[in-house]
N, CA, C and O atoms as a Tinker XYZ file with bonds, in Angstrom:
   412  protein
     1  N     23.089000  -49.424000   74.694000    73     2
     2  CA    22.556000  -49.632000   73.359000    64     1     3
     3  C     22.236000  -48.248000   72.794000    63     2     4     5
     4  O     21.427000  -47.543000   73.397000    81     3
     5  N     22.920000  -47.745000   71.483000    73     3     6
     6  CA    22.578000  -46.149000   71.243000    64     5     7
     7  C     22.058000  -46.364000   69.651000    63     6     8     9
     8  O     22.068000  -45.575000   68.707000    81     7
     9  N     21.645000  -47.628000   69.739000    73     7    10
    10  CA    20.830000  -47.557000   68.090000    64     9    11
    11  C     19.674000  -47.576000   67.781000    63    10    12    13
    12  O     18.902000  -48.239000   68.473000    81    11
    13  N     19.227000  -46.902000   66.723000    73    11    14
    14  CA    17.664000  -46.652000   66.653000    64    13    15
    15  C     17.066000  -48.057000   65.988000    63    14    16    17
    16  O     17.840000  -48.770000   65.349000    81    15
    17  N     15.828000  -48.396000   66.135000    73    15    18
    18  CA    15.084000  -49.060000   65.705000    64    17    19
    19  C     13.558000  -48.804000   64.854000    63    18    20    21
    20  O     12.463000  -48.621000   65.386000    81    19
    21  N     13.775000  -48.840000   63.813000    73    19    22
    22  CA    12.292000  -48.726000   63.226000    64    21    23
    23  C     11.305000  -50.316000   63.200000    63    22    24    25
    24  O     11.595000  -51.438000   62.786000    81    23
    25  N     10.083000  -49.767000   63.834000    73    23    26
    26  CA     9.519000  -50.728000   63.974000    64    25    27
    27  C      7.960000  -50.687000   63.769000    63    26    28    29
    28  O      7.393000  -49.614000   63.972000    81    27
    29  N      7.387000  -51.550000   63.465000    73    27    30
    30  CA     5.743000  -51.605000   62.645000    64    29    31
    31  C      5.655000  -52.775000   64.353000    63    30    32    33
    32  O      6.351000  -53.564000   64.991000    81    31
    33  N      3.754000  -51.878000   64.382000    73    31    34
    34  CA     3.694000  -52.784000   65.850000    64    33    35
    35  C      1.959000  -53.098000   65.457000    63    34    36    37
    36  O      1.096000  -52.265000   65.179000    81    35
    37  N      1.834000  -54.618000   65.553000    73    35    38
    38  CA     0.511000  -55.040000   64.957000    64    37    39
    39  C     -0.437000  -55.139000   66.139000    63    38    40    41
    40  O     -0.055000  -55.574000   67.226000    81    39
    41  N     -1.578000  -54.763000   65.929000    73    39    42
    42  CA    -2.808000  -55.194000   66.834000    64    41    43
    43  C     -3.475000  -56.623000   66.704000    63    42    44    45
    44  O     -4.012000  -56.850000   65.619000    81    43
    45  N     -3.517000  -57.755000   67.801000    73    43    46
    46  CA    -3.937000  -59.044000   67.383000    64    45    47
    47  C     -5.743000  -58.520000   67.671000    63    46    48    49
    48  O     -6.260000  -57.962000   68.638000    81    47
    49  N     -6.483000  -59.133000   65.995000    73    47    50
    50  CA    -7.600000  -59.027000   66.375000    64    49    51
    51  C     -8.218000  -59.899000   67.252000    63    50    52    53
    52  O     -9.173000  -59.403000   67.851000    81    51
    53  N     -7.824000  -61.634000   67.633000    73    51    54
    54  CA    -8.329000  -62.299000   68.787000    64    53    55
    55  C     -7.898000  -61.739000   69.781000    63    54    56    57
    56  O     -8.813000  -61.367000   70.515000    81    55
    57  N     -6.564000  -61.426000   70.271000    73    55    58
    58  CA    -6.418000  -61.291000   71.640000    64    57    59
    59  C     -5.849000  -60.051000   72.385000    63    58    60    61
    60  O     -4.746000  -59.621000   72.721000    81    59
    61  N     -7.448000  -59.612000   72.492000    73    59    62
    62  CA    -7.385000  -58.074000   72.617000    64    61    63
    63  C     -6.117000  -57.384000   73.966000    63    62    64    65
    64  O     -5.850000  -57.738000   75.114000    81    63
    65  N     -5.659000  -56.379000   73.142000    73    63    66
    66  CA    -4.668000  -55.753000   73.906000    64    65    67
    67  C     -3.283000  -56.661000   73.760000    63    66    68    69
    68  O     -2.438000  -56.760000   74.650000    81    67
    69  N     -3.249000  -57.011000   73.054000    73    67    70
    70  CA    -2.105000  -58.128000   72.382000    64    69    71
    71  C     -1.571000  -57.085000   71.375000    63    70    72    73
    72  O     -2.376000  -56.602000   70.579000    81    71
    73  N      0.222000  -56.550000   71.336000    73    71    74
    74  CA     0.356000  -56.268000   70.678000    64    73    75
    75  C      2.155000  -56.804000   70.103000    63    74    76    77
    76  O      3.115000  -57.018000   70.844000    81    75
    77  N      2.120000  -56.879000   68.891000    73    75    78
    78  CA     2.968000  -57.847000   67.806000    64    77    79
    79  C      4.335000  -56.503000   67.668000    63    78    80    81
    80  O      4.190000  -55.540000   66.915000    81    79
    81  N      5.481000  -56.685000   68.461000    73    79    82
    82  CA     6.279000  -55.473000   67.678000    64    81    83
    83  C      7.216000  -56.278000   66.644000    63    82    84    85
    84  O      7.571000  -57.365000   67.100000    81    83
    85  N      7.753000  -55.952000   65.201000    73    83    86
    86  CA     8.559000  -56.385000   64.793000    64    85    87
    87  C      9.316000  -54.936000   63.645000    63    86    88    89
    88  O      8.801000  -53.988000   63.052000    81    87
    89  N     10.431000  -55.337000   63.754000    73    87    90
    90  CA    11.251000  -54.697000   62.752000    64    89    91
    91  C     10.803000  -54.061000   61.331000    63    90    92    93
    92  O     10.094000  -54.642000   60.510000    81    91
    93  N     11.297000  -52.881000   61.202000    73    91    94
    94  CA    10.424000  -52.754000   60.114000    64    93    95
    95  C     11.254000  -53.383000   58.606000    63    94    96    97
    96  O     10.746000  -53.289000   57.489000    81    95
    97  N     12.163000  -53.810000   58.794000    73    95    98
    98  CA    12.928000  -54.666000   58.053000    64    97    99
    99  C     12.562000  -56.290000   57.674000    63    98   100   101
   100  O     12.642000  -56.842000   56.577000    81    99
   101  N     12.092000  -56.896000   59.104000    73    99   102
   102  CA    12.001000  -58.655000   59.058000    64   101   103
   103  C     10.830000  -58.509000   58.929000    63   102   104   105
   104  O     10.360000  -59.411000   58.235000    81   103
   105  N      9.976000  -57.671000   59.323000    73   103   106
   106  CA     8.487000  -57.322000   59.081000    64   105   107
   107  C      7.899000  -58.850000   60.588000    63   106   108   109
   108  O      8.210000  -58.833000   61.779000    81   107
   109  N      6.914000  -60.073000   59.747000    73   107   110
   110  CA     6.686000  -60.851000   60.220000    64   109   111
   111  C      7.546000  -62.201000   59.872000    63   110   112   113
   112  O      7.460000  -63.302000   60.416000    81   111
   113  N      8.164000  -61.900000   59.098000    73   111   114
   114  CA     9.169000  -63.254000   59.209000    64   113   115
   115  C      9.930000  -64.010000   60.504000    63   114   116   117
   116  O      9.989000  -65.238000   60.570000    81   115
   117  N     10.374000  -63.325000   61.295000    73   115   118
   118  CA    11.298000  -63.856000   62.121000    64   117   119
   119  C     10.024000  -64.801000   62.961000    63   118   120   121
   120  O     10.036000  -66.031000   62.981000    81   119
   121  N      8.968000  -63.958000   63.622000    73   119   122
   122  CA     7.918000  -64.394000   64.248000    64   121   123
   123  C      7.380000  -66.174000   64.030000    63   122   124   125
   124  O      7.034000  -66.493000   62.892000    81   123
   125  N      7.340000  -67.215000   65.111000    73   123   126
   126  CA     7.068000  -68.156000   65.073000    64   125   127
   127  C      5.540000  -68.303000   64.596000    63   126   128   129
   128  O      4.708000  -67.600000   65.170000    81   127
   129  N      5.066000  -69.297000   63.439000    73   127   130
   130  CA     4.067000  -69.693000   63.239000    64   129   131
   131  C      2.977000  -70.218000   63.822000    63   130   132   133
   132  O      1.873000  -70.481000   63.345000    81   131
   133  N      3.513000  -70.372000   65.171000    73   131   134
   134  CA     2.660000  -71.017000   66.498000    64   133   135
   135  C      1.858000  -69.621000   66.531000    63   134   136   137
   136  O      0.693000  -69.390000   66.206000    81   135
   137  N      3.050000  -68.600000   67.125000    73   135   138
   138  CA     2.260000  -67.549000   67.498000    64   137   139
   139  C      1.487000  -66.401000   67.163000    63   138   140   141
   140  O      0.901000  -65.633000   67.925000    81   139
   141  N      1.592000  -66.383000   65.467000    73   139   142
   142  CA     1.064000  -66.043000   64.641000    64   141   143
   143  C     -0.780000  -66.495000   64.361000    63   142   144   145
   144  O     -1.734000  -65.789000   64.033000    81   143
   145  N     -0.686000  -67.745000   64.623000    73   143   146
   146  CA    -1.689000  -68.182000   64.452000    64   145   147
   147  C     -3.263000  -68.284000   65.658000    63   146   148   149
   148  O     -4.493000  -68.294000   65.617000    81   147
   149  N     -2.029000  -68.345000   66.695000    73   147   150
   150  CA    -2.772000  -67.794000   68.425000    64   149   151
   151  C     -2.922000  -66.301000   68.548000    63   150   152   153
   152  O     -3.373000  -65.865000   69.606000    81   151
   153  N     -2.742000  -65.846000   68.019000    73   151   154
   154  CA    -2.621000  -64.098000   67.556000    64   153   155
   155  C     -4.010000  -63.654000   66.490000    63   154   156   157
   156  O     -4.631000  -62.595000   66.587000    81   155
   157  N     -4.279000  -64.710000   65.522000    73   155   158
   158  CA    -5.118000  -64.311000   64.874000    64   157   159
   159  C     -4.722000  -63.244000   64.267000    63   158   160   161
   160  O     -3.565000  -62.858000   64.432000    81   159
   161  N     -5.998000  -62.253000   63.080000    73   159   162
   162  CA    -5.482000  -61.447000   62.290000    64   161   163
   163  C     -4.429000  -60.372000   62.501000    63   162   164   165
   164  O     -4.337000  -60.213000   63.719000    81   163
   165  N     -3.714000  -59.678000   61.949000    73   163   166
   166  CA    -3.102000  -58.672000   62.538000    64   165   167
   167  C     -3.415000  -57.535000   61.761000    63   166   168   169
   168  O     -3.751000  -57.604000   60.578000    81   167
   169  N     -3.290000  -56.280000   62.538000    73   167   170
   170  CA    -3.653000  -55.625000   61.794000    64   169   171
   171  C     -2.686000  -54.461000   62.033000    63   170   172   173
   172  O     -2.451000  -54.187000   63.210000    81   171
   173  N     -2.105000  -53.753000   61.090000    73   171   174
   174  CA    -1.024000  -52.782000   61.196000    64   173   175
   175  C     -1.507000  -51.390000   62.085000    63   174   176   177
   176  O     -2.187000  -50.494000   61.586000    81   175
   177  N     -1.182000  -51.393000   63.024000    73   175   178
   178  CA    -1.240000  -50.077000   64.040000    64   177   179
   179  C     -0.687000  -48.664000   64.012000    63   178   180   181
   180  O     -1.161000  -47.574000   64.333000    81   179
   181  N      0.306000  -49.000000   63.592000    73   179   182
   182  CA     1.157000  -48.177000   63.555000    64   181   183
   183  C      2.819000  -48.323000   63.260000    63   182   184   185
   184  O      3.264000  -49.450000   63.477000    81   183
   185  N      3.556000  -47.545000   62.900000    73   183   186
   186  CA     5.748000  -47.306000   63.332000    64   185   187
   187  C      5.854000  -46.600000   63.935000    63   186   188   189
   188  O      5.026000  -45.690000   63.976000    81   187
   189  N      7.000000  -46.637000   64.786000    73   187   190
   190  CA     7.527000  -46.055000   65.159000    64   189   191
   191  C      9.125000  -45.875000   64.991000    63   190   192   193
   192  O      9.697000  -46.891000   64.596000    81   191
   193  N      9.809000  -44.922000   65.192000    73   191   194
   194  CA    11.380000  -45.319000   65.890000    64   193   195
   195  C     11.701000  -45.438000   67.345000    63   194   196   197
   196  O     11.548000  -44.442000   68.053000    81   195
   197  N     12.127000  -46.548000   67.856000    73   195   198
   198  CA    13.025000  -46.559000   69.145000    64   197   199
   199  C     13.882000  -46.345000   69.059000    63   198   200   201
   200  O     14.575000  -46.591000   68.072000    81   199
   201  N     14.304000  -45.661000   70.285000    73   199   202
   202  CA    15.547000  -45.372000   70.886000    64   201   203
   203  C     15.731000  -45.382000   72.176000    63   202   204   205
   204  O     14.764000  -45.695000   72.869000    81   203
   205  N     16.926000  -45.068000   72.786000    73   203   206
   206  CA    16.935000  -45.448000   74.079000    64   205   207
   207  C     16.285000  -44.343000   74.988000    63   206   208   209
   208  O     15.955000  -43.286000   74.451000    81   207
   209  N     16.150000  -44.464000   75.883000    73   207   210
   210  CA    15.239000  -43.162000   76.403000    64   209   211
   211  C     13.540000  -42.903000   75.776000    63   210   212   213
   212  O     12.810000  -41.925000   75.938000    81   211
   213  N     13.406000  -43.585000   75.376000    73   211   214
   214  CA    12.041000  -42.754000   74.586000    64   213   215
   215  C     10.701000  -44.149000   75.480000    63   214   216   217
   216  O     10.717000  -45.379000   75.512000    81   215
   217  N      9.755000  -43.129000   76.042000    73   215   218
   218  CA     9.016000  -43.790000   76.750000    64   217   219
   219  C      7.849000  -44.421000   75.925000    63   218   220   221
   220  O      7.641000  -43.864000   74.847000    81   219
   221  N      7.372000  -45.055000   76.111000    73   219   222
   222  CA     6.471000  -46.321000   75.677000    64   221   223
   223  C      5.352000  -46.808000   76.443000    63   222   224   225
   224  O      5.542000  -47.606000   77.361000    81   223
   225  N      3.650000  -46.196000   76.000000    73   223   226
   226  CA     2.630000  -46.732000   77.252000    64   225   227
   227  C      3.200000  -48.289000   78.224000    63   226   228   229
   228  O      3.816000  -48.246000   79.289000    81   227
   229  N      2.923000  -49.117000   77.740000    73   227   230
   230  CA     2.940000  -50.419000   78.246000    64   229   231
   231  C      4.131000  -51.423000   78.350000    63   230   232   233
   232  O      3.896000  -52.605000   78.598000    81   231
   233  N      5.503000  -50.939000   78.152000    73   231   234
   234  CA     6.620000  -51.355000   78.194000    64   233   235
   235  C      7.734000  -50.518000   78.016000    63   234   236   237
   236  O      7.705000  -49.350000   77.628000    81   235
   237  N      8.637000  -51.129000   78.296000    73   235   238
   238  CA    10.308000  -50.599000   78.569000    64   237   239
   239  C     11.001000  -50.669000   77.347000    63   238   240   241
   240  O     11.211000  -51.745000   76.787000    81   239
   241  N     11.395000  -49.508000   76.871000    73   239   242
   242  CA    11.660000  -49.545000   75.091000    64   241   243
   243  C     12.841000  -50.417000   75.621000    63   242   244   245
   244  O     12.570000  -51.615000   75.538000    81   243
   245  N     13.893000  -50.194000   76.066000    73   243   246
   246  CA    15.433000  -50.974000   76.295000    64   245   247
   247  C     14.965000  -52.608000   75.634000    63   246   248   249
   248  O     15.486000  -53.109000   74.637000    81   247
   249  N     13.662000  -53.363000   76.627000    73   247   250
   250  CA    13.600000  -54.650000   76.851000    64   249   251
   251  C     12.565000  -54.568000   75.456000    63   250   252   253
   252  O     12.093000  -55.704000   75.496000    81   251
   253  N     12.012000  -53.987000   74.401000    73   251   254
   254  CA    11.871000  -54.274000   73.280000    64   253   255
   255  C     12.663000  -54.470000   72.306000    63   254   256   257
   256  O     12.708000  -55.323000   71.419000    81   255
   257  N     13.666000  -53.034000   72.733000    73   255   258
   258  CA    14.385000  -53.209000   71.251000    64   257   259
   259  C     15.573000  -54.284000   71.534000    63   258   260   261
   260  O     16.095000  -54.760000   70.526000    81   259
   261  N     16.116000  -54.771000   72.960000    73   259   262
   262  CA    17.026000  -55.881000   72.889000    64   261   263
   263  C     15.913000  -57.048000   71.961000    63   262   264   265
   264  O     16.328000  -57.595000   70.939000    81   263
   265  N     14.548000  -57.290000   72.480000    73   263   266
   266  CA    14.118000  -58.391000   71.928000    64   265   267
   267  C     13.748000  -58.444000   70.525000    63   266   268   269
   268  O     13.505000  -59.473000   69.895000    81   267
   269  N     13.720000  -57.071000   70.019000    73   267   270
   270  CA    13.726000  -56.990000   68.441000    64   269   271
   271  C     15.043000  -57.193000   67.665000    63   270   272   273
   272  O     15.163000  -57.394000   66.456000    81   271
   273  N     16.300000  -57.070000   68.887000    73   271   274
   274  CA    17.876000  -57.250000   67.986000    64   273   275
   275  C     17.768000  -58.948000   68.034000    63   274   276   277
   276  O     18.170000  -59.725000   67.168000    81   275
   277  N     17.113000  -59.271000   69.293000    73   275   278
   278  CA    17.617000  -60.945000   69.432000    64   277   279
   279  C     17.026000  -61.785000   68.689000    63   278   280   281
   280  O     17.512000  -62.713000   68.042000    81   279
   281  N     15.519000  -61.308000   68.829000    73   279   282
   282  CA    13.939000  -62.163000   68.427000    64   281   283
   283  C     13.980000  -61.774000   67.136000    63   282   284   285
   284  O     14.097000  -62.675000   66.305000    81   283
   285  N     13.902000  -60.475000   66.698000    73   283   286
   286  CA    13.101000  -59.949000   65.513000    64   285   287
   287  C     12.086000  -59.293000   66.059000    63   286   288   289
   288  O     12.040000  -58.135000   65.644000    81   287
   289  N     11.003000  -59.639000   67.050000    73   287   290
   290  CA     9.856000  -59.175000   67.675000    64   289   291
   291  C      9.807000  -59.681000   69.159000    63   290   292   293
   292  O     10.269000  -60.569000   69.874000    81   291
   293  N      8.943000  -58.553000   69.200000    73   291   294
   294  CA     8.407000  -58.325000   70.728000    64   293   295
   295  C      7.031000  -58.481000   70.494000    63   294   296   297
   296  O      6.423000  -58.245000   69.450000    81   295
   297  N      6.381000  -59.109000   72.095000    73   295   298
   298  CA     4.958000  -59.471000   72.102000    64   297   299
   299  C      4.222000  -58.774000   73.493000    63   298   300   301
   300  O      3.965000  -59.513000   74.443000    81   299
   301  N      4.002000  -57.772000   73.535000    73   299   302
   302  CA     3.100000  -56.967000   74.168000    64   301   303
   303  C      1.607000  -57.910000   75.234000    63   302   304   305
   304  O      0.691000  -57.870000   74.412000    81   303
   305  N      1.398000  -58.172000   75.695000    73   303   306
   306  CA     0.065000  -58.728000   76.480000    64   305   307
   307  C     -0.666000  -57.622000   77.290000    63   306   308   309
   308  O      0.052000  -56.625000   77.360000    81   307
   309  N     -1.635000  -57.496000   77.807000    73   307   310
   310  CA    -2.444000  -56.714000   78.756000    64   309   311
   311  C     -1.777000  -57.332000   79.793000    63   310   312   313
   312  O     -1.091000  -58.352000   79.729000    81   311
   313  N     -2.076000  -56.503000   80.956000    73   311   314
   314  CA    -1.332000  -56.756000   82.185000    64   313   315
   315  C     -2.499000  -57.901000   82.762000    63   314   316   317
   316  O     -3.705000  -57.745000   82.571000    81   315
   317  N     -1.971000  -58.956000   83.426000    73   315   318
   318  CA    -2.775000  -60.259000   83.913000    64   317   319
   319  C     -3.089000  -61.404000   83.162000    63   318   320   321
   320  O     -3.630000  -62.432000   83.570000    81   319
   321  N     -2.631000  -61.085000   81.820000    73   319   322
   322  CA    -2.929000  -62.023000   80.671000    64   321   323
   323  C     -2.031000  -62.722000   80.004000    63   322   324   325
   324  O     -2.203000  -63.730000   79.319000    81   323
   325  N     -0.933000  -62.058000   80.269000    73   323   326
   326  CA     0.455000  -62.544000   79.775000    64   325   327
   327  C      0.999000  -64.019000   80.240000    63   326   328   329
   328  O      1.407000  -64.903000   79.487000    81   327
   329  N      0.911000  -64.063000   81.551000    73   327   330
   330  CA     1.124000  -65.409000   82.413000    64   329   331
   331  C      0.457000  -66.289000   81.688000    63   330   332   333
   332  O      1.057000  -66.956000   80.845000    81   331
   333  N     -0.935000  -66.436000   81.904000    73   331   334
   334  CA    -1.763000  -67.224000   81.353000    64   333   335
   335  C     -1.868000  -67.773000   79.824000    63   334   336   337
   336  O     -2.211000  -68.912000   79.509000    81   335
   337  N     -1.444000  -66.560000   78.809000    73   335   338
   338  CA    -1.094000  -66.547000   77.551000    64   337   339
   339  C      0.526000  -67.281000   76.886000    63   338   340   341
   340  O      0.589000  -67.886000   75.815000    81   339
   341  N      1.588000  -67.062000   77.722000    73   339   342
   342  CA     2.876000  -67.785000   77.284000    64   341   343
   343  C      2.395000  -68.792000   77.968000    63   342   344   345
   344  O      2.627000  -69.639000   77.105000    81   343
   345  N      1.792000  -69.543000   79.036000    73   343   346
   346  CA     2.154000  -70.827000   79.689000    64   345   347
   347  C      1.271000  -71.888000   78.699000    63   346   348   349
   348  O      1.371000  -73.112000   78.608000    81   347
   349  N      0.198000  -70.767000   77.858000    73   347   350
   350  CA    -0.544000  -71.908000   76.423000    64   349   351
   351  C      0.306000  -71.758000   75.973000    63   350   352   353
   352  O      0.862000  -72.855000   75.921000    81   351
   353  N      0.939000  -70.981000   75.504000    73   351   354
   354  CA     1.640000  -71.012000   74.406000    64   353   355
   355  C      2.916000  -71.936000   74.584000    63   354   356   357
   356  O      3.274000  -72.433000   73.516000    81   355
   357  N      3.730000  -72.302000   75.747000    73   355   358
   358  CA     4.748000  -73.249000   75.537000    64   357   359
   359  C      4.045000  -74.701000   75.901000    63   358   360   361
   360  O      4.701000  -75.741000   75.844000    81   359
   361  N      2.726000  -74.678000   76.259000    73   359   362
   362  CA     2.307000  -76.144000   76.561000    64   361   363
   363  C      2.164000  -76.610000   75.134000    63   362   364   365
   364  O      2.169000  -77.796000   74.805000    81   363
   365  N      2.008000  -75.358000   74.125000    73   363   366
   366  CA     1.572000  -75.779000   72.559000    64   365   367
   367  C      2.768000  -76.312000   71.857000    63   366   368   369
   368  O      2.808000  -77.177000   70.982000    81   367
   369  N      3.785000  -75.600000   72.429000    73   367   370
   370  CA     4.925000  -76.017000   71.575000    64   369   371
   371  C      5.680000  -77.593000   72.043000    63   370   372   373
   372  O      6.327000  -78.412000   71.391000    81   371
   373  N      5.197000  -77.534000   73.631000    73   371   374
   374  CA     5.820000  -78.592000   73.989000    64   373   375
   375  C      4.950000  -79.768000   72.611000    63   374   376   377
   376  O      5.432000  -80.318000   71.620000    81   375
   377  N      3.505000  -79.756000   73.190000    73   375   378
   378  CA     2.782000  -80.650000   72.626000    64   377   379
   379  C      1.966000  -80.236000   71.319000    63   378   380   381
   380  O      0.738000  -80.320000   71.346000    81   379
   381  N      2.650000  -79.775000   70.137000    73   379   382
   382  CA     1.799000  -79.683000   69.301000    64   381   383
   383  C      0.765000  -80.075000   69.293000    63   382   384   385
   384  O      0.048000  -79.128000   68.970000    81   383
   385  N     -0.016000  -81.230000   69.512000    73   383   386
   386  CA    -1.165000  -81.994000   68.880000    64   385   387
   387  C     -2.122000  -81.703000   69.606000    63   386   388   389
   388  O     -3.257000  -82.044000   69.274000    81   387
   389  N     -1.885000  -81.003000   70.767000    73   387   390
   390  CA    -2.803000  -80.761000   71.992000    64   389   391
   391  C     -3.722000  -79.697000   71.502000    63   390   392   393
   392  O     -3.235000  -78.854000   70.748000    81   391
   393  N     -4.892000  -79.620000   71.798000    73   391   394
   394  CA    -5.792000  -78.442000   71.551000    64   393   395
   395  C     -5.828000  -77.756000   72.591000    63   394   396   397
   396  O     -6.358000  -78.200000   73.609000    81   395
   397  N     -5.007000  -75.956000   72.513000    73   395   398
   398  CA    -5.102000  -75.071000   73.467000    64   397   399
   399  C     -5.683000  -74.174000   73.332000    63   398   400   401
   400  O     -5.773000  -73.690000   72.203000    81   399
   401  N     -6.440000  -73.468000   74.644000    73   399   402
   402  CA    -7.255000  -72.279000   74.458000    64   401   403
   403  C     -6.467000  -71.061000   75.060000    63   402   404   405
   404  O     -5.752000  -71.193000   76.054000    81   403
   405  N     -6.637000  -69.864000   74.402000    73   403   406
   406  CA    -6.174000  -68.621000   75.275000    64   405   407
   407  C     -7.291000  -67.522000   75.756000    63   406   408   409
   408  O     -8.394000  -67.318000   75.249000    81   407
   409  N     -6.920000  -67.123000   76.447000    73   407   410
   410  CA    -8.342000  -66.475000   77.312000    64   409   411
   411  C     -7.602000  -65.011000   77.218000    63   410   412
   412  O     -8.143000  -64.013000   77.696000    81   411
């Protein structure tokens, strides 16, 4: 992959160390409304450009920017929280009506 990516990466104010990457093009559009809303406010952090090679605190630019060509966005978690955080999050989608908590 030798293409650059500009990208705006949001801070979730509920779920700390949660961070939102998306395109600086689709912005928040592509992003599902489920997870938008389990995310709580966002708040603009920062852009950057990716590219290949270019290192990144808390993840592997390669496995962002594929998920920003596929997804639109990438979703960042604190390390130990992530597990716990997608397995609400697809019990939500399975069962909309269900009331889920994220920790």
């Amino acid at each position: 992959m030798s293409e650059k990516i500009i990208c705006k990466i949001y801070r979730s104010e509920r779920q700390q160390g949660a961070y939102l990457f998306t395109t600086m093009e689709q912005d928040l559009d592509p992003v599902p409304a489920l997870l938008l809303a389990k995310l709580g406010d966002l708040v603009e952090a920062m852009s950057l450009l990716l590219e290949p090679g270019r290192q990144l605190a808390n993840a592997n630019v390669e496995t962002v920017m594929t998920a920003l060509r596929d997804d639109g966005f990438y979703l960042q978690m604190p390390p130990g929280h992530a597990a716990t955080f997608e397995a609400s999050l697809a019990a939500l989608v399975a069962n909309p009506s269900a009331k889920q908590t994220f920790s």
